[in-house]
N, C-alpha and C positions, 0 to 999 in steps of 0.2 A: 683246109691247110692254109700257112699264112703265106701271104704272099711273098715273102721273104723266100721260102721252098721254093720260086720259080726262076731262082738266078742262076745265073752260069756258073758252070761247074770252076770251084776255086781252090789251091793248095794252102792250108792252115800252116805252119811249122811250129807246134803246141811245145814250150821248153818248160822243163819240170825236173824234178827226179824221179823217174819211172823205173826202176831197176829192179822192181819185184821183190826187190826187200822190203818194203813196208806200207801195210795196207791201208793205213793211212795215202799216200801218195797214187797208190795202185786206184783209190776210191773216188780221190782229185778226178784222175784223168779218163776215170769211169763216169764219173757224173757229167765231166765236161764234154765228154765224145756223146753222151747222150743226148745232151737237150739241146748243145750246136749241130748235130745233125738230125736231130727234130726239127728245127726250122731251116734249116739249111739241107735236105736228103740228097745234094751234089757233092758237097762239099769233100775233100782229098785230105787225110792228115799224114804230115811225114812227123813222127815221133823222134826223137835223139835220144837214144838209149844203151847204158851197158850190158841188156838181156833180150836182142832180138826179136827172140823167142818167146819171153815171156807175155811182148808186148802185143806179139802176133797173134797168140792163143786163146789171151785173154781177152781181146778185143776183138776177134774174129769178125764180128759182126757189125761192124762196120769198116769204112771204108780208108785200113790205116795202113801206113809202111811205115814200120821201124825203123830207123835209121844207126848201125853200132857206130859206138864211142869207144872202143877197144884199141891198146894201143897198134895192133896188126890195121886198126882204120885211119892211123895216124891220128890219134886223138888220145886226151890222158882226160878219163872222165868227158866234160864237158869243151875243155881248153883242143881246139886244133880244128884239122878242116872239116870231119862232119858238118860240123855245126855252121859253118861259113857254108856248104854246099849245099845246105837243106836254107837254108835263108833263099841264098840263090834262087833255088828254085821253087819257092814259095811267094804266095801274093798277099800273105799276113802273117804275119809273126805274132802267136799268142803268149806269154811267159806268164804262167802259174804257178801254184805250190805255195811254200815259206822257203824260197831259196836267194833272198835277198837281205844277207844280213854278213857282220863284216867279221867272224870269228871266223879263225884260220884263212884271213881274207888270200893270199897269194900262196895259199895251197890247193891245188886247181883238182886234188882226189875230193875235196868236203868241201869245198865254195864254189857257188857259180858269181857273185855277184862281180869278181875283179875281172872273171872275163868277159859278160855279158855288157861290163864297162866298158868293153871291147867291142863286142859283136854290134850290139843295138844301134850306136852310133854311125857305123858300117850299114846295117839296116838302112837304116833313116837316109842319110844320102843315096842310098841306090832306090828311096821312093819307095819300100816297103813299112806299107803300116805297123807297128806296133802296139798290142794292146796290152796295159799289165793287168792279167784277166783274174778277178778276185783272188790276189793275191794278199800273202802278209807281208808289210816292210818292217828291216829292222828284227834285233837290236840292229846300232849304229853306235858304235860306242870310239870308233878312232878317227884321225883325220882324213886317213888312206881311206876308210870307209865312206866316209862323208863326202870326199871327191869322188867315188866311186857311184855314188847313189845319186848325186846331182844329175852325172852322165848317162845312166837309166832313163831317170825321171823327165831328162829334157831330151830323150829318142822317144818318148812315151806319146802317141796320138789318142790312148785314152788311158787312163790310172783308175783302177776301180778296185776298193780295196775291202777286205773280208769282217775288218773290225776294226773298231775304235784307236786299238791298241797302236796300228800304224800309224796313226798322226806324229807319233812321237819320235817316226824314226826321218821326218821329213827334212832336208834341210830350212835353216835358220830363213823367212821370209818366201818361202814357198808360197805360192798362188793356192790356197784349200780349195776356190771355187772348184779350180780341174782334177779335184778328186770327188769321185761318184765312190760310193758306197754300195757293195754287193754283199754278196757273203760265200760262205764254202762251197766248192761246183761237189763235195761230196756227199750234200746234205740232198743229193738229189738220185743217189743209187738207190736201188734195189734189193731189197732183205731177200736171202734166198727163200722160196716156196714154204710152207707149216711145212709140210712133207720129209722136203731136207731136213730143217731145222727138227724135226723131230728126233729125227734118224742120228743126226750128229749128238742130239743130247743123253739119247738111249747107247748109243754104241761107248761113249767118253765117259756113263754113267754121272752124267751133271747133274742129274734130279730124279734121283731113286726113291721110287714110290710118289711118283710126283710132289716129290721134299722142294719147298720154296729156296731158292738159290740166288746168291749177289755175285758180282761180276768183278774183278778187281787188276788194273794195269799197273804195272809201277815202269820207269825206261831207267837208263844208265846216264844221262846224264845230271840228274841232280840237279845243283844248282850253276852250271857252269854256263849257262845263257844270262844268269843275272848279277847284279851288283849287291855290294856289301854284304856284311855275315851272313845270307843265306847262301852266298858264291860260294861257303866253305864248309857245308855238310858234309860228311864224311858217309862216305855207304854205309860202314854199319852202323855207324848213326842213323842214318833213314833207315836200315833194314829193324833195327834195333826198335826206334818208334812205330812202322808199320805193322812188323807183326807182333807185340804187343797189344796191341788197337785189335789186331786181327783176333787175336787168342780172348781178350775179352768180348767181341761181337761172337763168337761161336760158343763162348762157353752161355751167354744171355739171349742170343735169338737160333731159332730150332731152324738154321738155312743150311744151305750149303756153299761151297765159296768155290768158282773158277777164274781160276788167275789167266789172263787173254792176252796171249803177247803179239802184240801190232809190229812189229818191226824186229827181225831174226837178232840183231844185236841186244835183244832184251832177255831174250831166253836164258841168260847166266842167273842174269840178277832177280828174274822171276820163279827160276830154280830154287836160287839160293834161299828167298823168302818162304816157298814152298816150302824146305827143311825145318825153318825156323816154328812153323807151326805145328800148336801141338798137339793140335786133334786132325793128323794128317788123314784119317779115313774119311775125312767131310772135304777134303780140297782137293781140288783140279785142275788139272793145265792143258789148254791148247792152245793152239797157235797158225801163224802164217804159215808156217811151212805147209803142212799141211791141210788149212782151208781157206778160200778166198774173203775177201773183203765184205761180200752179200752173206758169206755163211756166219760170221761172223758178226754181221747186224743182228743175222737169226738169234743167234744164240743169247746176245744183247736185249731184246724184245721181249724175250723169254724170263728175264731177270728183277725182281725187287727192286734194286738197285747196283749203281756201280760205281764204283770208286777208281778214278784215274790221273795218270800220271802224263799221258801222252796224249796229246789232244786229239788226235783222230780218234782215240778209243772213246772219248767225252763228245765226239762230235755222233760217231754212228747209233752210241747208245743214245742219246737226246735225241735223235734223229728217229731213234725207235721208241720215245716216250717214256721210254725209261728214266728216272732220275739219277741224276751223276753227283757225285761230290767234285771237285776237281783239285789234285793236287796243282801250286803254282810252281813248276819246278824252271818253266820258261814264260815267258811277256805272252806269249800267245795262248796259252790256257788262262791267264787272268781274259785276255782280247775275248776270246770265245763263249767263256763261263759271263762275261759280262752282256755279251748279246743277246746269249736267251735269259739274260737277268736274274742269274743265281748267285746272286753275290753274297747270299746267308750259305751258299756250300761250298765257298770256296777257302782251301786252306793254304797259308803261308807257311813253306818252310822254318820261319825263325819262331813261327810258334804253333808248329804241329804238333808238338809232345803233348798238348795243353787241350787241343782244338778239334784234331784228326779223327779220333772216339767217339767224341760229342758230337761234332756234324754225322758221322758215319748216323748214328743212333736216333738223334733226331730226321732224319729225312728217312730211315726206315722208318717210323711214327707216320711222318706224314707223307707217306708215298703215294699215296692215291690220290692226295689235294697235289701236289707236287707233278701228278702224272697228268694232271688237269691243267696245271698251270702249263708243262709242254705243250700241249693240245695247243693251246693258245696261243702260243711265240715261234714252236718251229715252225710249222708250215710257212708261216711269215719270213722268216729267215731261209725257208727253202725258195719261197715265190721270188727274194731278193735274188738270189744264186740264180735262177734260172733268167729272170728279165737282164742279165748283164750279156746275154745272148744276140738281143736286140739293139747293143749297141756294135754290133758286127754288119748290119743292114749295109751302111753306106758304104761300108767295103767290098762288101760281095756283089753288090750294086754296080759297083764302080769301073 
């Protein structure tokens, strides 16, 4: 054990969005409660959250209290005093996730970053460390934002960040020395058991006749994280070029296709594409509601390839060596898809009509050099995720 495990017992106050809508985030705060209390087995986490429960059940097993954000807690989402009473009484302030970016910045239901402009700084004088724990920065695209992220950045006692992609949301003359470079704390969960995963693919009928099967995310926001004519796709427009794409991969490779929705607000738009195809006896759909973030790597592991929209789905499936295309519908799916260096499967909305097919088709060709070159980069990219753990030493220490 390292000797880090022999320090006194310390309270974490881990900020994210954890609210059991999206397993993407639910996998964050899975992989980080695992490898921080791996070297730390004292350690106390008070979580801030709008689902209690969710957070209590699914993390049983270690040593967490949720703390609600509801407004009967006096709290709207993130904005109010949970979140000042869990600081309080915490000896480190960890801030995770992609929840530092400046769209609907002083709408305190979908932004934390104009309160946490708030909080950290509060932090920092009362002598609580703060770490910004492989997180993503940014976009940062207003002025309001940009003051808002200076104010983070300078309560910040360590910055340690998930990809490349963040630099960009830094302000103008930032010190780069004091950003360390980590990567996703969810590249470090756990695939549920062959067993489960069996059991899930036989009961949902994903691979009938053990029939080879691709995996496929799309999310609802489109292009509305980025700039210029890609900000202005229209749904049916994506749905329109998607399942197209989709209708010729089915009608030319003998798979089957499960559409995996990471985040309950996607289920419309993952519906809706479901219709659009039109050999609907070869497709499938499940989702978060009904299975966790580990069952869900399974299912990913299990897959040719996959094609996604939402970066947690690109993260757990590459995480299971599976090959991923990555739709660029946000900055952080280019940040991500650039880290394990697939930059030949990455497609741009302003010219997926053209691109989206073609990569699909070529990384089926080359799936198994493709499954070889993960071999190679994630582990790497997990070992990064995990050593951001060891920069907690001096505080647990302290």
């Amino acid at each position: 054990m390292s000797n880090a495990g022999n320090s006194l017992s310390k309270t974490i106050c881990v900020v994210g969005n954890f609210s059991g809508r999206n397993a993407g985030d639910a996998a964050i705060l899975g992989g980080l409660l695992k490898e921080v209390s791996k070297r730390f087995p004292t350690a106390r986490f008070l979580v801030p959250t709008i689902k209690p429960e969710f957070v209590r059940r699914h993390y049983a097993k270690y040593n967490v209290e949720p703390v609600g954000l509801m407004p009967w807690h006096l709290s709207i989402k993130i904005f109010g005093w949970p979140i000042l009473r869990s600081i309080y009484k915490s000896d480190i302030v960890l801030v995770t996730d992609a929840i530092l970016f400046d769209k609907k910045l002083f709408n305190p239901l979908f932004n934390y970053l104009s309160t946490l402009a708030l909080v950290l700084p509060w932090a920092k004088a009362r002598g609580k460390p703060v770490l910004l724990y492989n997180v993503n920065l940014g976009p940062i695209r207003t002025r309001a934002g940009r003051w808002c992220m200076r104010r983070v950045l300078a309560s910040a006692d360590e910055i340690i960040i998930r990809d490349r992609e963040s630099y960009n949301a830094l302000p103008e003359g930032f010190p780069r020395e004091r950003i360390q470079e980590g990567a996703d704390c969810a590249l470090n969960i756990d695939a549920s058991s062959l067993e489960r995963t069996n059991e899930i693919i036989a009961n949902e009928g994903i691979a009938p006749n053990n029939a080879p099967f691709m995996t496929m995310t799309i999310n609802s926001y489109l292009g509305s994280f980025l700039e210029g004519p890609q900000r202005n796709i229209s749904k049916d427009r994506f749905l329109e070029i998607v399942a197209n794409a989709t209708n010729i991969v089915l009608k030319k490779l003998p798979v089957m296709l499960t559409l995996v929705v990471t985040q309950v607000m996607d289920l419309s738009i993952n519906t809706e594409l479901m219709s659009r195809v039109d050999q609907r006896d070869r497709v499938r759909l499940i989702s978060n509601i009904d299975y966790t973030y580990n069952d869900l790597a399974g299912v990913f592991s299990r897959a040719e390839l996959h094609v996604g929209a939402r970066t947690h789905s690109l993260i757990l499936a590459s995480k299971m060596l599976t090959p991923v295309v990555g739709i660029l519908v946000t900055p952080k799916n280019r940040g991500y898809m650039e880290s394990i260096e697939q930059h030949a499967r990455m497609v741009d909305l302003d010219d997926m009509e053209s691109t989206l097919l073609a990569k699909i088709m070529s990384t089926w060709e080359q799936r198994t050099e493709i499954r070889q070159e993960l071999a190679d980069i994630v582990p790497a990219q997990a070992a990064k995720a995990r050593a951001s753990a060891q920069c907690l030493d001096k505080y647990m220490h302290s």
